[in-house]
C-alpha positions as CSV (number, residue, x, y, z in Angstrom):
1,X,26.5,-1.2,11.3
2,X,24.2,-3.5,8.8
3,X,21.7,-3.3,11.8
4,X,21.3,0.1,11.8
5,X,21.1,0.4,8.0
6,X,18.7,-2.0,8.0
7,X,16.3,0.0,11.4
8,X,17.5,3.5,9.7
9,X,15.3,2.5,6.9
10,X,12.6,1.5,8.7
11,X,12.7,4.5,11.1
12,X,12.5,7.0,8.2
13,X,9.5,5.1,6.8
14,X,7.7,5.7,10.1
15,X,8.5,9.2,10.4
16,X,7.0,9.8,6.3
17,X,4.1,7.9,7.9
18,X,3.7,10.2,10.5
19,X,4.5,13.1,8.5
20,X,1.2,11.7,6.0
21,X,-0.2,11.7,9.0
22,X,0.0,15.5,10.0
23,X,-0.8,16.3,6.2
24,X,-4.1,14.2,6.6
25,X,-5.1,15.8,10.1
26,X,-4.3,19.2,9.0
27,X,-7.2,18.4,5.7
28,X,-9.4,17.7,8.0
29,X,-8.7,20.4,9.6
30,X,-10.0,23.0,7.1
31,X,-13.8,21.1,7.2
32,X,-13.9,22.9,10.6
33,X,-11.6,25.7,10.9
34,X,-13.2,27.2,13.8
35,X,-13.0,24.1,15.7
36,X,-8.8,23.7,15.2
37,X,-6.4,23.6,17.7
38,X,-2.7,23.9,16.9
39,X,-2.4,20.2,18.9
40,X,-4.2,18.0,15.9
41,X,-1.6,18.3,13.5
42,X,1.3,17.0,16.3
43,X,-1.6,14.4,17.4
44,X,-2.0,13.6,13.8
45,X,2.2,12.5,13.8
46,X,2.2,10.7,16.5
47,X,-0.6,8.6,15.1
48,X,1.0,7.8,11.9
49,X,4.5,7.1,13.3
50,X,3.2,4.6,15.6
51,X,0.8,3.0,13.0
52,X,4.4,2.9,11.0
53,X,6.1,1.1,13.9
54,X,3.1,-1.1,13.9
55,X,3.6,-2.4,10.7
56,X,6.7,-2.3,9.7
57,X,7.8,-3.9,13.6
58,X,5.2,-5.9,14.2
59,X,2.7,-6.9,11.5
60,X,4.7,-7.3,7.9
61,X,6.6,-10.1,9.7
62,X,3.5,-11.9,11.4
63,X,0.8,-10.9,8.8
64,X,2.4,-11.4,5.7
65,X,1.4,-14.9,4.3
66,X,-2.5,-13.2,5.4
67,X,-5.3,-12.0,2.5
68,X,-4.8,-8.5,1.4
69,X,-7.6,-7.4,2.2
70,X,-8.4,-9.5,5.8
71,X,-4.8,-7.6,6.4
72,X,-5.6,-4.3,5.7
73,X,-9.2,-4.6,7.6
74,X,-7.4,-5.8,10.7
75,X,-4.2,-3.5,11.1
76,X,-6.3,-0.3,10.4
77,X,-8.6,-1.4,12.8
78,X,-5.7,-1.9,15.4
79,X,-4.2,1.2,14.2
80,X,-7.3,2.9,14.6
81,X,-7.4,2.1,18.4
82,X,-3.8,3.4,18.5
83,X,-4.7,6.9,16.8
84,X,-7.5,7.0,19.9
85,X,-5.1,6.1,22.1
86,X,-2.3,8.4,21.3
87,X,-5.3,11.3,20.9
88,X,-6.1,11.0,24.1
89,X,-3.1,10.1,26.0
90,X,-1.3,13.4,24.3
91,X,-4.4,16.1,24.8
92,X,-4.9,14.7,28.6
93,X,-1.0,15.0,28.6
94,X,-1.4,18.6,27.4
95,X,-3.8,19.6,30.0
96,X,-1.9,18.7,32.6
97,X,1.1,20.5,32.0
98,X,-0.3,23.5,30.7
99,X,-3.4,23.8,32.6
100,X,-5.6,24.5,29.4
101,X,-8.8,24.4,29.8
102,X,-9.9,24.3,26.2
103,X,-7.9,21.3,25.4
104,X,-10.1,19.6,28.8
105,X,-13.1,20.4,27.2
106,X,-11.7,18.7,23.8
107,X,-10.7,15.7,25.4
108,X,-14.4,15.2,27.3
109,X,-15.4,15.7,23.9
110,X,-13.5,12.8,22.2
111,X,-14.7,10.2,25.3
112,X,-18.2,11.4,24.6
113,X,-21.1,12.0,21.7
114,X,-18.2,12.5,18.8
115,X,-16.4,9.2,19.7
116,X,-17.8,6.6,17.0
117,X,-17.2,9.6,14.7
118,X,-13.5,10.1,15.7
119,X,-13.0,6.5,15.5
120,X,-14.1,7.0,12.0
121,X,-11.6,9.3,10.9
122,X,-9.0,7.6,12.7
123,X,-9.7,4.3,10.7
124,X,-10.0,6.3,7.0
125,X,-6.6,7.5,8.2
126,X,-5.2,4.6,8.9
127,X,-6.4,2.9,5.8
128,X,-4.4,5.0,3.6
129,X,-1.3,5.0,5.7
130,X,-1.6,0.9,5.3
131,X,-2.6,0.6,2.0
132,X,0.4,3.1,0.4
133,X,2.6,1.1,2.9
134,X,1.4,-2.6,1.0
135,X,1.4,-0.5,-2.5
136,X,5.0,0.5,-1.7
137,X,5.6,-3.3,-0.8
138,X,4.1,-4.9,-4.1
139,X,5.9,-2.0,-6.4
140,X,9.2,-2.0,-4.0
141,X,10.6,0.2,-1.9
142,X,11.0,3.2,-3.7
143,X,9.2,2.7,-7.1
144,X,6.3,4.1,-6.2
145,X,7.6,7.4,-5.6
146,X,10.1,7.4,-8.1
147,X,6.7,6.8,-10.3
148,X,5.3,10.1,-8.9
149,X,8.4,11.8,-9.2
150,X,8.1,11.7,-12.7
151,X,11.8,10.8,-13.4
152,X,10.8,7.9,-15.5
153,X,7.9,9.3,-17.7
154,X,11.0,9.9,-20.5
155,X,13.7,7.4,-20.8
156,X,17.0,8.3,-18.8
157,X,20.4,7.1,-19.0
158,X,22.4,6.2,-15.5
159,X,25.1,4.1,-14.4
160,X,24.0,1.1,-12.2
161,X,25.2,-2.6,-10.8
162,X,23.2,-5.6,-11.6
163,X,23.2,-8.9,-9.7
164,X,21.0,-12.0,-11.1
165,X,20.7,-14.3,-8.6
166,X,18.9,-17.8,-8.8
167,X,18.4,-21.0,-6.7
168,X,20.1,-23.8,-8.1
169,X,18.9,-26.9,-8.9
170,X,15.7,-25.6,-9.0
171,X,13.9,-28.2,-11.0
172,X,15.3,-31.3,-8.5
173,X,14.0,-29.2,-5.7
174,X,10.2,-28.7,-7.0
175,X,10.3,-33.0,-8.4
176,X,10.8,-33.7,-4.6
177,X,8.9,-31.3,-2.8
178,X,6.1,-30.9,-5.4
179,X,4.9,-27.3,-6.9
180,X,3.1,-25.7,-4.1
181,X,5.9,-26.9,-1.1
182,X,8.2,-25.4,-3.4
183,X,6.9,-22.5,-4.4
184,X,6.8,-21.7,0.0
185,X,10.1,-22.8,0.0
186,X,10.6,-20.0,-3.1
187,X,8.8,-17.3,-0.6
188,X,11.1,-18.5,2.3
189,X,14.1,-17.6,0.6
190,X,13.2,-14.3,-0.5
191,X,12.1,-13.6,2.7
192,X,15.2,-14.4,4.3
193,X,17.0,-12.0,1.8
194,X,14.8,-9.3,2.3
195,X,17.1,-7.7,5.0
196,X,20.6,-8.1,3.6
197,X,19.3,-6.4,0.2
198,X,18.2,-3.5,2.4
199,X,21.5,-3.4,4.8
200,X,23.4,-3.2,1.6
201,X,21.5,-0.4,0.2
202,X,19.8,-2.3,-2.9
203,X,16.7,-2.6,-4.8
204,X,14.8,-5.5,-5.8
205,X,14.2,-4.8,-9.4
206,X,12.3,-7.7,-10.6
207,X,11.3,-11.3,-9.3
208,X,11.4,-14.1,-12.6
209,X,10.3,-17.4,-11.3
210,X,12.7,-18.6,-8.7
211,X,15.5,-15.5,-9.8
212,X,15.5,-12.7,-8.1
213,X,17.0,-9.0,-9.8
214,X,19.0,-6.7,-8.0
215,X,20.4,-3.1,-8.8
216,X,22.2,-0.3,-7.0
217,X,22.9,2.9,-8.3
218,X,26.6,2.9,-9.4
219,X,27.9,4.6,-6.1
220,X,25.8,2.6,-4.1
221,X,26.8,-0.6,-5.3
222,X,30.3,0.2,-5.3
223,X,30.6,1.6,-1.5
224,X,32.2,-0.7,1.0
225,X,31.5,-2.9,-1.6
226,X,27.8,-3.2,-1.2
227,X,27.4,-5.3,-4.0
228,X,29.7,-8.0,-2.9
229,X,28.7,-7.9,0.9
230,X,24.9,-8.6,-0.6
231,X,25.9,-12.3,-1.5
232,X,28.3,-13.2,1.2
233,X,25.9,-11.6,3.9
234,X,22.6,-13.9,2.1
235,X,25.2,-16.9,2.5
236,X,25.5,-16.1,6.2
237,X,21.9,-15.4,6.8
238,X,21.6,-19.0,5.2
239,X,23.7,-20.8,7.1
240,X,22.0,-19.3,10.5
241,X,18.8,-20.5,8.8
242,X,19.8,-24.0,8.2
243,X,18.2,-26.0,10.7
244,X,14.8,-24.2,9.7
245,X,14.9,-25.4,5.8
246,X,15.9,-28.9,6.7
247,X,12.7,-29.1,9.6
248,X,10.7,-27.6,7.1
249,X,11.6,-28.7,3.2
250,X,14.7,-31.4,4.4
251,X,17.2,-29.3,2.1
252,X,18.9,-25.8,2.4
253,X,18.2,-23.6,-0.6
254,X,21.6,-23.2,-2.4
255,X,21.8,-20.0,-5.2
256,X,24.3,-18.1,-7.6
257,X,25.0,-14.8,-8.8
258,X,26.0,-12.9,-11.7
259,X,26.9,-9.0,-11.2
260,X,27.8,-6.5,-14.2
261,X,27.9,-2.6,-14.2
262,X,27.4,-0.1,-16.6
263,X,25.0,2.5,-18.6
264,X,21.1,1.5,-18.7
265,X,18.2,3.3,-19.9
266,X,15.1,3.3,-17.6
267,X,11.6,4.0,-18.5
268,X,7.6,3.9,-17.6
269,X,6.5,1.9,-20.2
270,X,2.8,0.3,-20.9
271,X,-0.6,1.5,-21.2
272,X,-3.0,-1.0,-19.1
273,X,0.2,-2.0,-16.8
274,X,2.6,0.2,-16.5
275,X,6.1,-0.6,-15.5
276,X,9.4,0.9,-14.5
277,X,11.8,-0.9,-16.9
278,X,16.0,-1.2,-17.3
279,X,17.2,-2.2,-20.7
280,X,20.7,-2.6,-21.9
281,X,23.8,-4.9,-22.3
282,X,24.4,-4.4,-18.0
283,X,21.2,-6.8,-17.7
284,X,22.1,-9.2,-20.5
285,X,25.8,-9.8,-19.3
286,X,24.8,-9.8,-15.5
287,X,22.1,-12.8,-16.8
288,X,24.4,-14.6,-18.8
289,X,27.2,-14.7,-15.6
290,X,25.0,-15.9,-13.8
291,X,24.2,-18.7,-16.2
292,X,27.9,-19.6,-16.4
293,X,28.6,-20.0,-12.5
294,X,28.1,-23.8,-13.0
295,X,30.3,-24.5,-15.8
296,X,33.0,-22.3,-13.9
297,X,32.3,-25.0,-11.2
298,X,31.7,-20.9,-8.6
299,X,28.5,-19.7,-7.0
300,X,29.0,-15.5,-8.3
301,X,30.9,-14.1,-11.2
302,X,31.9,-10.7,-11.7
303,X,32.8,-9.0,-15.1
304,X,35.9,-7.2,-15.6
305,X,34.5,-3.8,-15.9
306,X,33.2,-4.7,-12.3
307,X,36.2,-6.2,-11.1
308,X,38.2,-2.8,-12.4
309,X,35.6,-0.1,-10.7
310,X,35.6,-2.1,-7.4
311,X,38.2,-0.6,-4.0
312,X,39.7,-3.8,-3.7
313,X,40.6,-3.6,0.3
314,X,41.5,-7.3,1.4
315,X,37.8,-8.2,2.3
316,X,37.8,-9.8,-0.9
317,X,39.7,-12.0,-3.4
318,X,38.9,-12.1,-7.3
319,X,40.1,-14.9,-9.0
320,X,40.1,-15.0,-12.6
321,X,38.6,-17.4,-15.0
322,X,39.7,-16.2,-18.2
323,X,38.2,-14.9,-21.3
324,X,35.2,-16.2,-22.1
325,X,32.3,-15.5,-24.8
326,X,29.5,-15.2,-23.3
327,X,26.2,-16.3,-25.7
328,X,25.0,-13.8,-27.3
329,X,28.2,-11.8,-27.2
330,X,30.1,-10.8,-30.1
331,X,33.7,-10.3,-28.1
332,X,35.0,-12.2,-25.5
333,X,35.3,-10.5,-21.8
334,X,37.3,-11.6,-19.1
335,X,35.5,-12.8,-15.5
336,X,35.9,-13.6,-12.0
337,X,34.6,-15.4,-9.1
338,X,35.1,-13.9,-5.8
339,X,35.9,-15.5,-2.8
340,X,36.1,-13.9,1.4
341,X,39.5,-13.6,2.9
């Protein structure tokens, strides 16, 4: 099941890539009207599907310590060789089964005097199917068109679950392996958690330093429970991934995790750097839970209100720690850690 959440995600993305594909082909479409045939706009989907399978398959994994721009020069041009590729594999595919002659002539056509021109196309094409791709990366999945969605131009209240989760004994780990081998032990680690946080439906709302912030929407967070499953499942997909940490850095990257739900406001806010940004007491207690997990001697704590909302259904144990004032509270709240049956 986590597998297929995890490929349904990246499936969809390819198929909005070759949909932005078909919108692109069908533009340039209208430069030449009397030159259309009704077979661009399909060519123009299979083109950006398969520039989606590209990256998302092939190249984020193996191309993604590379230069930003030395990355996006070399998958378009690869991508642009596919577009060719799947032009004339599909129009030569056409002819033959239909026994159109027209679509014979276009294809001599795309082998001949307009090839460097076609090639053109293809790579401009390309280049904006990568580049939104990477934008969608450095925003996270999602913010970018929740930006153009407009949603967050005013400020609007919703229910959502929090999880802070850090690295502990961060500042032992950078003394002995020195800023820069620790900082690639940092990236390591994030990369690794990269797919539970999508099998479990969540978002990654903000890296700080070493921390990394994580929010569902209410439902979301609740189901199965996805918000639990997220920290047991990065546990596992550490363990697996113990023997390349010691190789590597000669220590396996331990963490903790505070969660907390509850009503947040969310907002665009800036003027030269604009921002999506959750405020309210959800973020503050989820921080400071986190914070405690050491002195209540656990790696995750859950607050009550949590702890109440969740389908308790034997995966799970919650063991209580008692009521405790959090700093910066004014009332004490009760907590829990969490352990796996």
């Amino acid at each position: 099941m986590a597998f297929r959440k995890y490929t349904t995600n990246r499936i969809k993305n390819c198929i909005k890539a070759g949909i932005l594909g078909l919108i692109l082909t069908s533009i340039s479409l209208l430069e030449d009207i009397s030159q259309a045939h009704w077979e661009y706009p399909f060519v123009g989907f299979i083109s950006g599907f398969f520039t989606g399978v590209f990256e998302l398959f092939i190249y984020r994994e193996r191309l993604r310590n590379l230069n930003f721009i030395v990355g996006l020069l070399i998958k378009s041009s690869s991508y642009t060789l596919t577009v060719y590729l799947s032009i004339v594999i599909v129009l030569g595919a056409i002819s033959a089964l239909t026994g159109n002659r027209d679509i014979e002539t276009e294809l001599e056509r795309f082998i001949d005097k307009d090839f460097f021109l076609l090639l053109w196309q293809a790579f401009k094409g390309s280049l904006i199917i990568v580049f939104l791709f990477q934008l969608d990366v450095l925003l996270g999945d999602g913010a970018f068109r929740r930006y153009m969605s407009g949603k967050f131009h005013k400020p609007r209240k919703q229910n959502m679950v929090f999880m802070f989760l850090d690295m502990k004994g961060s500042t032992k780990m950078a003394e002995k392996l020195g800023d820069e081998k620790y900082y690639s032990l940092v990236d390591d680690f994030f990369h690794d958690i990269s797919r539970p946080i999508i099998e479990s439906e969540a978002e990654i709302y903000k890296y700080v330093g070493d921390e990394v912030i994580i929010m569902w929407p209410l439902h979301k967070g609740l189901k199965e429970p996805n918000c639990l499953d997220l920290f047991f499942y990065i546990r596992r997909k550490i363990k697996r991934r113990r023997e390349y940490y010691l190789d590597k850095y000669g220590m396996i990257p331990e963490f903790k995790a505070g969660l907390h739900s509850g009503p947040v406001v969310s907002a665009i806010i800036g003027d030269i750097r604009k921002e999506i940004v959750y405020s309210g007491d959800v973020l503050n207690t989820a921080s400071r839970l986190q914070e405690s997990c050491n002195d209540m001697q656990t790696d995750i704590l859950i607050s009550d209100t949590l702890k109440t909302s969740l389908a308790w259904t034997g995966k799970y144990n919650a063991v209580s720690k008692g009521k405790v004032l959090l700093k910066g509270k004014i009332q004490e709240i009760e907590i829990f850690s969490v352990t796996e049956n």
